[in-house]
N, C-alpha and C positions, 0 to 999 in steps of 0.2 A: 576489471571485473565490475560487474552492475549488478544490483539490488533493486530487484521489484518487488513492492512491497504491494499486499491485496489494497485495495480501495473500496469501498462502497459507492455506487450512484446514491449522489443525496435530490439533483436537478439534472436536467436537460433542455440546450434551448439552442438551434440551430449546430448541432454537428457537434455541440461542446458541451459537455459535462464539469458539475462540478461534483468534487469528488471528497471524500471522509474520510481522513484517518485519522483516530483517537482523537477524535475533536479538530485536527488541523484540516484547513478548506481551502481547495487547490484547483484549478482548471486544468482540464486534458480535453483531447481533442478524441472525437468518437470516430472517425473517419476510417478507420481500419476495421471494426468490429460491425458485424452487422447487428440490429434486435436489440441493441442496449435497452434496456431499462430503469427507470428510477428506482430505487433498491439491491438493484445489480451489485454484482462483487464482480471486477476487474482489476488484472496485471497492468500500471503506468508503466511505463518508459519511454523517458524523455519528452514527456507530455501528451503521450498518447496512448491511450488505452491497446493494447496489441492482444487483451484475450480476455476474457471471460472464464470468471472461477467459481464454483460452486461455493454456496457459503460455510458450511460444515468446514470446507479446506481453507476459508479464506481465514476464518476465525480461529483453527489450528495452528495455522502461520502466522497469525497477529499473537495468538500464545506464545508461541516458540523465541520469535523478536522478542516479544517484551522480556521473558528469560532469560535470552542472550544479554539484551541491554541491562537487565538486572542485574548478571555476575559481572559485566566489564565495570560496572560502576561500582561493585565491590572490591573490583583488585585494582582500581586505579591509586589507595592510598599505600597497598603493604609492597612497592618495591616492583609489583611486576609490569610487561608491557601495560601502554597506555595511548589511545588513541587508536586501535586494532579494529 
């Protein structure tokens, strides 16, 4: 199973974007998506932008991650799974 996580366009310069997530700054490749934008929100996978997300959803989905990463980091010390 794979995890795309939304991104922001922060640059663009030849076909390659670099891309924002909560501050981490990544290269992906544009070559799939037509119309990117700098400020754009796009789905990476595996280096490559594969779609275009509205921001309202991209920023509901960066909520929802940070929540999930919030409770696994809460039950990683009382006994239950860990690394999930």
């Amino acid at each position: 199973m794979c995890l795309a996580i939304p991104s922001k366009i922060t640059k663009i310069e030849n076909n390659m974007a670099v891309i924002d997530v909560d501050g981490v700054k990544r290269e992906a490749s544009l070559l799939l998506i037509e119309d990117a934008q700098v400020g754009d929100y796009v789905i990476v996978h595996a280096g490559f932008a594969i779609s275009k997300i509205d921001e309202q959803g991209a920023l509901e989905t960066l909520a929802l991650l940070r929540e999930a990463a919030a409770l696994m980091d809460g039950r990683e010390g009382d006994g239950g799974p860990s690394g999930v």
